[in-house]
N, C-alpha and C positions, 0 to 999 in steps of 0.2 A: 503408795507402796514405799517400802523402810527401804534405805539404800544403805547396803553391807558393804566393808571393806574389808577384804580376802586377801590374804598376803600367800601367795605360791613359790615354788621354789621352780625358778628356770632349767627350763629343757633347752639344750647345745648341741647343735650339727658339730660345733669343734670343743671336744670336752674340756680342753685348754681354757678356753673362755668363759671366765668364772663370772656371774654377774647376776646381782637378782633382778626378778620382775615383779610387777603389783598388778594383781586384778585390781582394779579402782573399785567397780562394782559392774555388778552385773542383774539384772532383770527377768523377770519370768511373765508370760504373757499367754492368758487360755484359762482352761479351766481342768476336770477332774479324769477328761479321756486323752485322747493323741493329738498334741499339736505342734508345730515345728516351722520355724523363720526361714526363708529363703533370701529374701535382699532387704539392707538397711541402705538408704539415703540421707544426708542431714540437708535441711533447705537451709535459704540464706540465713534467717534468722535465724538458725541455731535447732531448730526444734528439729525433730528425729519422724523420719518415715522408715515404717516396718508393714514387709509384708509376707504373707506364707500361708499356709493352710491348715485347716481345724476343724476335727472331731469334737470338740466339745459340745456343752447345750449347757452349759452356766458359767461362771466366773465371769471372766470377760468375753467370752463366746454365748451371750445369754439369748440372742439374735439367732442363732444358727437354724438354718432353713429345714435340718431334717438330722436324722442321725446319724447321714453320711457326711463326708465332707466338702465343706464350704470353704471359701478364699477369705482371710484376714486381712485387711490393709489400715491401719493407723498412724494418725500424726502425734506424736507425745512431747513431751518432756523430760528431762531426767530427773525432776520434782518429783515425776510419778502421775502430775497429768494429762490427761487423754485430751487433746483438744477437739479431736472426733476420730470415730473408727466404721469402719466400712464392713459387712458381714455378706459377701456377697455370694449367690447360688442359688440353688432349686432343693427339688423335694430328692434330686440323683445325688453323685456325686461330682465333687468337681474339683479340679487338682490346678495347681500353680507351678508353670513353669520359667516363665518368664516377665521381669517386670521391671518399665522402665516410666522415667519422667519424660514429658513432651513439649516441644516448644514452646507452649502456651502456660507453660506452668502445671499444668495437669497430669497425668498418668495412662499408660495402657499393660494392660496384665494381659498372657496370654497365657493358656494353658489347653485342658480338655474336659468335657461336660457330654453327662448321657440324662441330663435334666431335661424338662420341656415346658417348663413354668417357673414361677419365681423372676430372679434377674436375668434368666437365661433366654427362652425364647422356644422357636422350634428347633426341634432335635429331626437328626435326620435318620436316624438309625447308628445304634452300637455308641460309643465314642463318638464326639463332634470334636474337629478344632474348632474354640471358642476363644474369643476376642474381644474386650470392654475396656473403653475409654472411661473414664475418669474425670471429673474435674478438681480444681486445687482443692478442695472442700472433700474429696471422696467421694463424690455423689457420682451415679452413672450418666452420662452423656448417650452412650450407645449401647449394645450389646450384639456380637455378630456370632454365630455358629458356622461353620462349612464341616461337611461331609455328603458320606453317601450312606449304602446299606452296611457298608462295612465299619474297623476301626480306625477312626482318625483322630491324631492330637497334636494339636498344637505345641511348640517347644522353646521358639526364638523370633527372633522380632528387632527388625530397626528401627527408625524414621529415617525418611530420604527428605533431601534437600525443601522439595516442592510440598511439603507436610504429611505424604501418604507413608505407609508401610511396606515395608519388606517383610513376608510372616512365614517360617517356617516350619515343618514340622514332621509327621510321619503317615500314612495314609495306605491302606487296605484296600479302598474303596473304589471303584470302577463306574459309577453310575454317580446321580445328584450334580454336588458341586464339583465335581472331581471328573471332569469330562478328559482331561489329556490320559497318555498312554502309559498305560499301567503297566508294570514289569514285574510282579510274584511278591506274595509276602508283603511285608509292607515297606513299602517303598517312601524316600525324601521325598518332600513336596514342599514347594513354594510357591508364593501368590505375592502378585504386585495388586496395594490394593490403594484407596483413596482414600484422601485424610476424615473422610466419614465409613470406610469398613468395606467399601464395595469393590467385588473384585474387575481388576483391569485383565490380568491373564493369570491362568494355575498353572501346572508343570508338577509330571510325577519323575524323579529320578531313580536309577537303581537296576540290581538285578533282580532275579528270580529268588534270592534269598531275603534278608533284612535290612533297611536303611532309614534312617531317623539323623534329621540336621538336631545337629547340638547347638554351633552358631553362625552368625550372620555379620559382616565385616565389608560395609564399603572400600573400596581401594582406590578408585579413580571418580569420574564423573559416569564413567557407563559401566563399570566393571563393579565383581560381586563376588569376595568370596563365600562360598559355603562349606560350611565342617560337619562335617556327619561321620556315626557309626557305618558298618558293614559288615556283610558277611559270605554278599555277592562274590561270583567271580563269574557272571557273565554279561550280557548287553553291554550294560555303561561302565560296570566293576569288572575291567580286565586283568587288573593286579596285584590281586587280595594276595596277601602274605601268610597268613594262619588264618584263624580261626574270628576272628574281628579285627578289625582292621578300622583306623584312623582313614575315611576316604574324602578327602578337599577337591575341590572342583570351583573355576571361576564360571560365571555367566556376564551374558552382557546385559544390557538395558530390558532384552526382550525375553531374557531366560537361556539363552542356548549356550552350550558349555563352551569354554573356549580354554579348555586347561583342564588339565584333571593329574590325580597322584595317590595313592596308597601309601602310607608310615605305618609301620607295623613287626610284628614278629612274629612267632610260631602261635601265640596262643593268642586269648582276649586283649585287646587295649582297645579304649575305650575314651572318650574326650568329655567333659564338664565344664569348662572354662577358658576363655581365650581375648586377648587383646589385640590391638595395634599397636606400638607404643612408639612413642618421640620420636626416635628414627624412620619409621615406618614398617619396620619388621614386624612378622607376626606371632607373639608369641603363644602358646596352647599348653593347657592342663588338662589332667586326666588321671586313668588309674591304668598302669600296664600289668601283666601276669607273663609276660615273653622274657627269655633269656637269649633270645638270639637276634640279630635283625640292627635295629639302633641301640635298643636296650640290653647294652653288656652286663650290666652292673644288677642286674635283677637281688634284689637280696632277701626276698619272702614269698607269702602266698600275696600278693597285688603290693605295690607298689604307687606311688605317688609319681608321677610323670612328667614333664615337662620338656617341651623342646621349641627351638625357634628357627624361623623360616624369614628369611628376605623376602620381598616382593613378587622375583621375579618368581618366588617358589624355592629355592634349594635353601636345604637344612644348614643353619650352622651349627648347630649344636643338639644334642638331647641327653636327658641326664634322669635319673631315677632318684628316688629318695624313700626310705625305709628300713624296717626292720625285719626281725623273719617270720613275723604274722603281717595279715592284712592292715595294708595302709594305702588310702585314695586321697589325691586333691581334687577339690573345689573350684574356686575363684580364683584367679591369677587378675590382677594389678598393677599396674606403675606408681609407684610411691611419690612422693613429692621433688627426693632428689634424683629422682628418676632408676633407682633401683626397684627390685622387684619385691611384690607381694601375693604372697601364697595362701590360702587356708585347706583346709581338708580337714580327714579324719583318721584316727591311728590306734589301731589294739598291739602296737608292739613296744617293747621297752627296751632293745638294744640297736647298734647299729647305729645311725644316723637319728633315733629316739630313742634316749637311752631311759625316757624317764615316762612312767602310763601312769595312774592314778584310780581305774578301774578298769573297768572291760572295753570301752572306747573312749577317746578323748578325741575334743575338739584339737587342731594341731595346724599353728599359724609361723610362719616363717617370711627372712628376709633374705632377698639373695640378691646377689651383682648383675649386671647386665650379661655378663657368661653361665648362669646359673650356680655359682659359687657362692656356698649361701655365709651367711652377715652372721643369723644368730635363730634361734628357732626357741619357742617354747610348745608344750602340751597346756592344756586345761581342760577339766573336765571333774568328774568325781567316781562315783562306784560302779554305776550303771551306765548306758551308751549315753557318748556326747560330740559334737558335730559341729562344726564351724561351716556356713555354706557359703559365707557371704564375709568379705572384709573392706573397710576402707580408712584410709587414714584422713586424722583430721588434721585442717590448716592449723589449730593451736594446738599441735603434737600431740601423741598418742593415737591409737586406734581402737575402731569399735569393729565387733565381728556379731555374726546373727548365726541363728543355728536351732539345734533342738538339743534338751536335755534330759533325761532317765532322771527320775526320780529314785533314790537308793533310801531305804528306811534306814541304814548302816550309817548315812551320810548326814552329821550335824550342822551343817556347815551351808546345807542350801535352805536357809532362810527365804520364803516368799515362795516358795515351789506349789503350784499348782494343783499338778495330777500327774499321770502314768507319764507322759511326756508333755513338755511344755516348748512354748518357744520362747529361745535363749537370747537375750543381748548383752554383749561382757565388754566393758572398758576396763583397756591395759595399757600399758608404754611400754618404752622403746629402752632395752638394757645401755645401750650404749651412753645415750643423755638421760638416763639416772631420773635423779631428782629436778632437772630442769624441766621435764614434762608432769603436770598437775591434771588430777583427774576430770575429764569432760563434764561439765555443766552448762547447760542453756543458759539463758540469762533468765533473771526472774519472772514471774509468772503474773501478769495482772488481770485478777480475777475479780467479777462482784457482780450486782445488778444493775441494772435500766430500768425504773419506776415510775408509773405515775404519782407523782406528790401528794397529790388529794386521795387517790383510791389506793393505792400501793399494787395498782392491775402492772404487771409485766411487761415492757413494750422491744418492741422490734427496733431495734437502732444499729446504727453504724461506729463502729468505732476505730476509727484512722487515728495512727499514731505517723508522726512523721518529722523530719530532722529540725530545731528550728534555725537553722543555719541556712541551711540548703532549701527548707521546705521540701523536702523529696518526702515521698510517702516511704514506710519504714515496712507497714506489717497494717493490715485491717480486718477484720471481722465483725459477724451480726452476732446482736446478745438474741438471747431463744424466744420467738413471739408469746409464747405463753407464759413464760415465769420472769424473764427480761433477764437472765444468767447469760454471762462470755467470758470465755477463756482469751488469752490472746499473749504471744510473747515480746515482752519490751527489749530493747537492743542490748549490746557490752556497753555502750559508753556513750558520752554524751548529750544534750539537752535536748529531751526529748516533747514534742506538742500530743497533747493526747485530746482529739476531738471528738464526742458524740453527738450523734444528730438521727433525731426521730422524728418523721413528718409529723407536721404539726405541735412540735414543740419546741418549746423556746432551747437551746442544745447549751450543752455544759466542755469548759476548756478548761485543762491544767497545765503548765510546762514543767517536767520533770527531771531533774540531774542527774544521770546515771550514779556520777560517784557516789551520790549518798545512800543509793537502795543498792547498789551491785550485790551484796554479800547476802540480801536477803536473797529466799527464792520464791515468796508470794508478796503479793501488794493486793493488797483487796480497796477497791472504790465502789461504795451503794450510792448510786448516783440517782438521784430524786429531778427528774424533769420538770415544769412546769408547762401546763399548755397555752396556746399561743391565745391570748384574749384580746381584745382595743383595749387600749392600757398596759399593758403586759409591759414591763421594763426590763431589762439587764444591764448591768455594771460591765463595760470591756476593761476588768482587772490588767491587763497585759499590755496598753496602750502609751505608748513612754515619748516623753518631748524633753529637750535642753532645757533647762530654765529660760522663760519668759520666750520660748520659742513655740513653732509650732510646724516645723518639719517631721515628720515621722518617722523614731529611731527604728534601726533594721530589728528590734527587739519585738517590736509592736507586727511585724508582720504573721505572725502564726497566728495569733487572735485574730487579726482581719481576715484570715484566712477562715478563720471558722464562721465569720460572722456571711463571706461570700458561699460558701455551701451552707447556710443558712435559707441567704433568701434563694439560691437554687434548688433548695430541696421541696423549700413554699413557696414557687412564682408568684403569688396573688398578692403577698404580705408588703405592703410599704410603712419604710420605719421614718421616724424622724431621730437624727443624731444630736446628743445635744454635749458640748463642752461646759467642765464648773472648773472654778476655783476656787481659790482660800481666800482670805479679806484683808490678806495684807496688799499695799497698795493701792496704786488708784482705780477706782471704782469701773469707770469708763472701759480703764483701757483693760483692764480683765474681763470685762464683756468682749472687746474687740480679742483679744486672746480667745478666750474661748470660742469663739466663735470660727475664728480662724482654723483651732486645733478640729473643731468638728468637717469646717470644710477640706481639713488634710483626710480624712477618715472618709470623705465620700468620695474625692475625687479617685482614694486608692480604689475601694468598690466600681467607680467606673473602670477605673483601669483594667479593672477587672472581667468587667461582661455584665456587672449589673447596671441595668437601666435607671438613667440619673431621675427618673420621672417616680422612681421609689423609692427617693432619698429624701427629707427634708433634711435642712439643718437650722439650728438654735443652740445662742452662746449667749449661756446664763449668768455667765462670772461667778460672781460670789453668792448669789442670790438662792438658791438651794440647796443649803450647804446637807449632808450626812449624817457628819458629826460636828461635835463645837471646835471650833475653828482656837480655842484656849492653850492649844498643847500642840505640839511637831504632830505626835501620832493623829489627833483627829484631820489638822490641815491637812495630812495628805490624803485620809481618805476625801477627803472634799475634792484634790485636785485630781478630777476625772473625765472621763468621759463613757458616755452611756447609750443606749437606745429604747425610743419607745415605739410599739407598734401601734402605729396608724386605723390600718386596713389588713384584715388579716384573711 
């Protein structure tokens, strides 16, 4: 995918504040029907997780389970490649509400499913809340449904300490999984579950009207807030204000409320988004329609929302933001220097946005810890556009995820899809300018795993990792059938790149960031050899002082590979052997080399390989490479090698 660079002109909370912004670029992702991003993550290495939901049945949605929609989750690049994507659902539909990363490195997506085949499972009637773990690969671990005869979905989700879930959501249902006391309409419902999906207790909250948790916020070690819509004003909703109403309520350990409150006003408001942030207060986004109540300032048809709450619960503050068409926020944020981040969406262009660009615009903002905002921009183009999800990155700037209308009017959206796509757009920060440069992974090392003699495809390993530190960096398998891997290399510094395929002899490079940083692919067609009696390799990487035989800390990442070698083929016994050049005495370079090989095994012991699979032999000079006539041949002479024994 061609990465475009889009220069916009800044949208200002304070018109005073003159200053441009840069789309760096932005992304499209789906194919020719409805599709739309809900949350972006970036992992350590740099590469980009996107996930949301999709109508299509081609482009990058080729997978899609049926002609309803499915859940999208991939890992990419900002190269433009996929390093894998996940198309997960049934022959129903199935929608994406919540989705987060889990201790383990993995993923869990909640949302709601009326499938009963495919990734999903049994359906129990109507709407299921449904619930799938993930692992770092995207592949499913689990998949869990709960309901009853009625509608149930799934909306919000934690992790708790001891690995299980906190899962939220909304629930109709009276019968099935849904055994606690039902109160009219569809009612909050939460479930404490175990780190494999299974429920410990459920819990319906609510009145005889509507209620649906939006989010889910540990507080303490036993304590739990929950944020949900309303519309109750009876049983558990004694304080409804209007017409919808913000209704927070704490539980303890076992569900039982222990705190409860209504924010609101005459009309709809509505919640989307919510944090904790550094202090411990809590802050909430949303979209209001009230002009009475907290929200004085109302200034259109819906408003962008935001207010914050201490601990113990009371409000310090709430503040609206808009124009006099509709305008909602998204995702609320703590930024790095611990100010705030907003995104939403906006069809207005005066007011507190004074600037649209077509009929909706995605619409991202920064604001102080009183909600006094920094600086704000719109982006978007002719047709509706949406920011649902933002986060900034540690090397400045920020990325936001969303969906975008395709406008035939609109020249300018190069890579666009279909009817709607899902959107990723890197921007920066007005304030530091040109000190913030557009986000890029680091380069991309792509190629194959081969058999040498057949050129058949093999299933290998390929660990990269620091040669300093020897810490691992980043690892993945190349594809059993064609022997292709994607994988991303770090920013900076000396990097070991090991493959290893059972039963063959595995291939090492050490690679310096500074000389490839600027590319963004590195392609290696790496040709294995298999493991035969006789089979040798050269440890290129193997470094001693002169006429010494200590082993430089240089030499450790080759041994490294050579020790997941023989763990990967227990059976294999090598003989090591050291050579040198022909200058000097004859003797004593035999005792050199000999020496140099027995530093090479004893490190392998040290290691956890058994010394009963080591030989060694110091050849000196005696088999030599190359002619030993010139600098360059001597040194390839001064080496050291192994041959396999017993394989």
């Amino acid at each position: 995918m061609r990465i475009i660079l889009i220069f916009l002109t800044t949208t200002l909370l304070f018109p005073s504040f003159l200053s441009g912004q840069i789309a760096f670029w932005q992304k499209y992702f789906g194919g020719t029907h409805y599709d739309a991003g809900q949350r972006i993550l970036c992992r350590p290495d740099g590469s980009l997780i996107v996930a949301g939901k999709v109508l299509s049945q081609d482009g990058h949605v080729d997978a899609n389970h049926s002609d309803n929609a499915d859940v999208f989750v991939a890992r990419f690049a900002t190269q433009g490649n996929f390093f894998w994507k996940s198309i997960i659902g049934g022959s129903g539909e199935e929608n994406l509400e919540e989705f987060i990363e889990t201790k383990d490195g993995g993923y869990l997506l909640v949302g709601s499913s009326n499938s009963s085949d495919g990734d999903i499972g049994n359906n129990k009637g109507g709407n299921d809340v449904w619930i799938a773990k993930l692992d770092i690969r995207g592949k499913i671990m689990w998949s869990k449904t709960f309901g009853g005869s009625g509608d149930d979905r799934g909306t919000a989700v934690i992790q708790l300490p001891d690995g299980g879930y906190l899962l939220g959501g909304e629930s109709s249902s009276v019968n099935g999984d849904m055994q606690s006391q039902h109160h009219g309409g569809l009612d909050s419902w939460v479930a404490k579950l175990t780190s494999q999906g299974r429920i410990l207790w459920e819990k319906h909250y609510g009145g005889s009207g509507n209620e649906k948790v939006s989010r889910i916020h540990q507080l303490g070690e036993e304590e739990f807030l929950i944020l949900n819509s309303s519309d109750s004003r009876d049983f558990q909703v004694a304080g409804n204000l209007g017409k919808k109403d913000a209704w927070l309520f704490k539980i303890d350990y076992q569900g039982e409320i222990t705190w409860q409150m209504n924010i609101g006003g005459e009309d709809n408001d509505d919640l989307h988004g919510s944090m904790v942030d550094s202090d411990g207060n809590i802050v909430i986004s949303g979209t209001s329609f009230s002009k009475t109540g907290i929200m004085l300032n109302q200034a259109g048809k819906g408003d962008c929302w935001l207010f914050k709450l201490n601990p113990a619960g009371a409000i310090l503050w709430s503040r609206t933001y808009g124009g006099p068409k509709s305008d909602g926020a998204n995702t609320i944020r703590e930024g790095l220097d611990g100010n705030y981040l907003l995104c939403g969406i906006t069809r207005s262009h005066m007011g507190d946005i004074p600037r649209n660009s077509g009929y909706y615009d995605g619409w991202f903002a920064k604001l102080d810890r009183n909600g006094e905002p920094l600086w704000s921009r719109t982006i978007g183009y002719g047709g509706k556009d949406a920011l649902v999800d933002i986060m900034e990155l540690s090397v400045g700037g920020y990325l936001g995820v969303g969906f975008s209308q395709f406008s035939p009017a609109d020249n300018l959206q190069a890579g666009h899809k279909g009817m709607y796509d899902m959107w990723v757009v890197n921007f920066g920060d007005p304030q530091k300018g040109m000190k913030v440069r557009p986000y890029k992974t680091p380069p991309v090392l792509t190629g194959t795993v081969t058999d040498v003699h057949n050129g058949q495809g093999l299933e290998s390993e390929i660990i990269l990792s620091n040669t300093r530190t020897l810490d691992s960096l980043n690892s993945t398998f190349s594809d059993i059938d064609s022997g292709k891997f994607y994988t991303l290399l770090p920013s900076y510094g000396l990097v070991s790149i090991n493959v290893q395929s059972k039963g063959y002899l595995f291939y090492g490079q050490d690679v310096s960031m500074d000389t490839i940083i600027d590319k963004t692919m590195i392609n290696r067609d790496i040709k294995l050899e298999p493991i035969q009696i006789g089979s040798s390799l050269i440890l290129k990487n193997i470094n001693f002082n002169t006429g010494k035989w200590d082993l430089l800390p240089s030499s450790y990442p080759e041994l490294e590979r050579v020790v997941d070698f023989l763990t990967l083929n227990p059976r294999v016994v090598i003989q090591v052997s050291g050579h040198t050049d022909n200058t000097g005495n004859k003797a004593k370079k035999v005792e050199l080399s000999n020496r140099r090989a027995l530093a090479v095994k004893d490190y392998l012991v040290d290691q956890g390989i058994n010394s009963n699979r080591l030989k060694v032999k110091g050849y000196g000079m005696y088999r030599p490479i190359a002619s030993n006539k010139s600098e360059a041949g001597r040194k390839k002479n001064r080496r050291v090698e192994f041959e396999v024994l017993v394989k």
